[in-house]
C-alpha positions in Angstrom: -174.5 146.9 -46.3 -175.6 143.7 -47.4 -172.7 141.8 -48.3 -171.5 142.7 -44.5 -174.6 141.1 -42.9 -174.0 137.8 -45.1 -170.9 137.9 -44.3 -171.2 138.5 -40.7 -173.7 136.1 -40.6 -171.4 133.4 -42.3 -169.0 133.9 -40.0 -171.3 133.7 -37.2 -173.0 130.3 -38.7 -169.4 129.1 -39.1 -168.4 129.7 -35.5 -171.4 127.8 -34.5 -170.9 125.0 -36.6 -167.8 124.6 -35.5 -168.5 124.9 -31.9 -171.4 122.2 -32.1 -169.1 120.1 -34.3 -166.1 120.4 -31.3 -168.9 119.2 -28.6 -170.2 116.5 -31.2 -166.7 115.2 -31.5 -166.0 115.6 -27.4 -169.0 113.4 -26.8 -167.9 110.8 -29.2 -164.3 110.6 -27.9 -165.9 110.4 -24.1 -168.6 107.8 -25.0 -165.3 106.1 -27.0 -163.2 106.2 -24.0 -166.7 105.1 -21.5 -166.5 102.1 -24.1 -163.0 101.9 -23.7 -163.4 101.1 -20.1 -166.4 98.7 -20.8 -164.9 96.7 -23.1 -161.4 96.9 -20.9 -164.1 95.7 -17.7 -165.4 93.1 -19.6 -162.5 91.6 -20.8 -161.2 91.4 -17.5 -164.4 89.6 -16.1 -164.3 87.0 -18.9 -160.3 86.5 -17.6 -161.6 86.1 -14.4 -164.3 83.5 -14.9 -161.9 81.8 -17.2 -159.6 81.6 -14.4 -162.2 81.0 -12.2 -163.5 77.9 -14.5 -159.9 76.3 -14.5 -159.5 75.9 -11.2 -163.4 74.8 -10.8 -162.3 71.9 -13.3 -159.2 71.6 -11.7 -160.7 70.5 -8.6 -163.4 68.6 -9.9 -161.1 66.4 -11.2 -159.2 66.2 -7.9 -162.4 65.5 -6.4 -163.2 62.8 -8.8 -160.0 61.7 -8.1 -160.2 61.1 -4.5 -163.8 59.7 -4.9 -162.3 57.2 -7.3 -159.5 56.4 -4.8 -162.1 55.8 -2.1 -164.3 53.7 -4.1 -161.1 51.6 -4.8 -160.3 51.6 -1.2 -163.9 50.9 0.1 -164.3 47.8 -2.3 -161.2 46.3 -1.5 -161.8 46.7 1.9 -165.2 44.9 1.4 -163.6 41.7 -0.1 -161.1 41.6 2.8 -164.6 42.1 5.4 -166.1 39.3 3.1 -163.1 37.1 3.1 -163.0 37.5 7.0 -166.7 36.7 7.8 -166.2 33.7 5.5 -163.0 32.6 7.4 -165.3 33.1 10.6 -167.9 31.6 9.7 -165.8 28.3 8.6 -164.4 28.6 11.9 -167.0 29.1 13.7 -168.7 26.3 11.8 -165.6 24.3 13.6 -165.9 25.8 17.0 -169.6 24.3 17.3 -168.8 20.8 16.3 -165.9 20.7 18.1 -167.8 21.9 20.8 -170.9 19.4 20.0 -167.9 16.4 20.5 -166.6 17.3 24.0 -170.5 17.2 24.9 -170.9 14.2 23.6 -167.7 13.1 25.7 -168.7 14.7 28.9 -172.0 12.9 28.7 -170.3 9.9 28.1 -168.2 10.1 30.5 -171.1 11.2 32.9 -173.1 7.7 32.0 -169.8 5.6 32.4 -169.3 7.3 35.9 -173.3 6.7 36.9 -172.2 3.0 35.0 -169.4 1.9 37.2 -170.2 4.0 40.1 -173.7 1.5 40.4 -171.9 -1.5 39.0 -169.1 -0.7 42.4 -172.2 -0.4 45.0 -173.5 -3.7 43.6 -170.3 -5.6 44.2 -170.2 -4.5 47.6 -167.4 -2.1 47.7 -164.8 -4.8 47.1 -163.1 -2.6 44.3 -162.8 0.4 46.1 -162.0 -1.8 49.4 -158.7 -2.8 46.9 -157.8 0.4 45.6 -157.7 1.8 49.6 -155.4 -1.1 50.7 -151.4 -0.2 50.1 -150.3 -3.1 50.9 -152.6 -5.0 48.3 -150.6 -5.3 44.7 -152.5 -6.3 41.4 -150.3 -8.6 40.0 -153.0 -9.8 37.0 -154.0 -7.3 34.2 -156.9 -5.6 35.0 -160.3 -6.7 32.8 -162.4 -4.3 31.3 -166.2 -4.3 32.8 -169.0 -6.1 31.9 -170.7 -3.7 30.8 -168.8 -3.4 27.4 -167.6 0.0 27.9 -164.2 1.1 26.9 -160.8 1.2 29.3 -161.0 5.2 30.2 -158.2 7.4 30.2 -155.2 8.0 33.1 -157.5 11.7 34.0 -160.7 9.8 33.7 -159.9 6.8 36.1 -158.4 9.1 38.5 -161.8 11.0 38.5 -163.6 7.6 38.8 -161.8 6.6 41.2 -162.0 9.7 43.9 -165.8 9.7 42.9 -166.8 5.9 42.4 -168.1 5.3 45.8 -171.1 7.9 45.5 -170.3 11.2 43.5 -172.9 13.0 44.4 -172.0 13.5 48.1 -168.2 13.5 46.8 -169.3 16.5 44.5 -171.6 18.3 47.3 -168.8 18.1 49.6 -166.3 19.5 47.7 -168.9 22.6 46.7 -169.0 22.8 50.4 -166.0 23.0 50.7 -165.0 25.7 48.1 -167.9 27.4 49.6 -166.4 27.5 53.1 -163.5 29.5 51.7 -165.8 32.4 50.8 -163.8 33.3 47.7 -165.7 31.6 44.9 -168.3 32.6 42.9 -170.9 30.6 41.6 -169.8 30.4 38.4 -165.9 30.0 39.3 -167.1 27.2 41.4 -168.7 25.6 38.3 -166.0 25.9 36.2 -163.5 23.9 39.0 -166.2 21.1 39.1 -167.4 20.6 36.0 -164.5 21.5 33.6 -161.6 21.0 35.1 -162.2 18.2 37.4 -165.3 16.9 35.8 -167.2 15.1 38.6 -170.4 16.1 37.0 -172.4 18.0 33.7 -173.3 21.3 34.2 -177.5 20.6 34.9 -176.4 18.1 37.4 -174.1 21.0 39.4 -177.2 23.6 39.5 -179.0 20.1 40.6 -176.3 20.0 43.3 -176.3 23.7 44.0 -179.9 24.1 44.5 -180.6 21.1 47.0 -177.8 22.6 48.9 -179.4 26.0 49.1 -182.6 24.3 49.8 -181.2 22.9 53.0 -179.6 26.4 53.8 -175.7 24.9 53.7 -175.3 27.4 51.3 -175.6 30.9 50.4 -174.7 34.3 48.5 -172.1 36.1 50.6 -171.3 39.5 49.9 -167.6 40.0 50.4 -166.2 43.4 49.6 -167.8 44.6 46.2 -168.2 40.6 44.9 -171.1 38.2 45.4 -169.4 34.9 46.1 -170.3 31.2 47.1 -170.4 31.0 51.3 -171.2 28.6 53.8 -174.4 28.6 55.7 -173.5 26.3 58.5 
């Protein structure tokens, strides 16, 4: 009776063993394969931020690249800006002493007009008494004035001569006249007189202009959507 309990029981202990060595060994080959998948999961993360890394240095690089390229561009273009505002500056530098000589020359010729136009009333008109008469022909060469001032220019003489006998009504009357038109402005009616037929400097035409507005022979006329120069009466 014995020997068929051990035996039974051996059996028994056996089966047992086995059974919990069969689950021991399906655990381990479940937690092998979890592991599996881990270790597949992870490798495919560390491919990813690899790849991921590349192209992160990748364009860095073009970045850099570009900045490097604009740096380049932006400091060349600041020597060409440099050069430029030199070259302006030179010119510039130009522009004002040209523009400090034909003042000098305007006022010039402002005191020879103011000159010769008093030296003319002093003599009595005789000059411009001979340069009326057609039928009078200077035969000796002309002398220069007095005064010591230079033989002017062809323009210069011409202006002399239309203004020499009193340029201040010569000059009023011809604002007068540009004002009875009622197509000038101010400023247009500046430019005729005092630069291109330079009777006068530009203080002595607002000089002119204002005395002619104080006796109401002039006035702002609107005409259409412009402000221009009119006559009064």
């Amino acid at each position: 009776m014995v020997p068929i309990v051990l035996s039974y029981l051996k059996k028994k202990v056996l089966a047992d063993t086995e059974k919990r060595l069969v689950s021991a060994f399906g655990k381990v080959d479940s937690d092998i394969s979890h592991l599996r998948s881990w270790v597949s999961h992870i490798h495919g993360q560390q491919a990813d931020l690899l790849h991921a890394h590349a192209s992160h240095v990748s364009l860095s690089r073009k970045d850099i690249d570009n900045v490097t390229r604009w740096l380049q561009y932006l400091d060349a273009h600041n020597k060409d800006v440099r050069l430029h505002v030199l070259e302006l500056t030179r010119t510039m530098g130009e522009f004002v002493k040209q523009h400090g000589r034909i003042h000098d020359r305007v006022a010039l010729l402002e005191k020879n007009l103011t000159l010769l136009s008093k030296k003319t009333l002093s003599d009595g008109g005789a000059l411009s008494g001979s340069l009326r008469s057609g039928s009078s022909v200077r035969t000796e060469p002309r002398t220069e004035p007095r005064t010591g001032l230079k033989r002017l220019p062809a323009f210069e003489e011409r202006i002399v001569a239309r203004a020499r006998t009193n340029r201040k009504q010569y000059t009023q009357a011809l604002i007068l006249e540009l004002a009875a038109e009622k197509k000038h402005t101010t400023v247009e009616v500046e430019k005729l007189i005092v630069e291109e037929k330079r009777l006068c400097g530009r203080t002595t035409f607002y000089a002119y202009l204002r005395e002619l507005r104080a006796k109401d022979l002039i006035g702002d006329v609107r005409v259409g959507s412009m402000t221009v120069l009119g006559r009064v009466r």
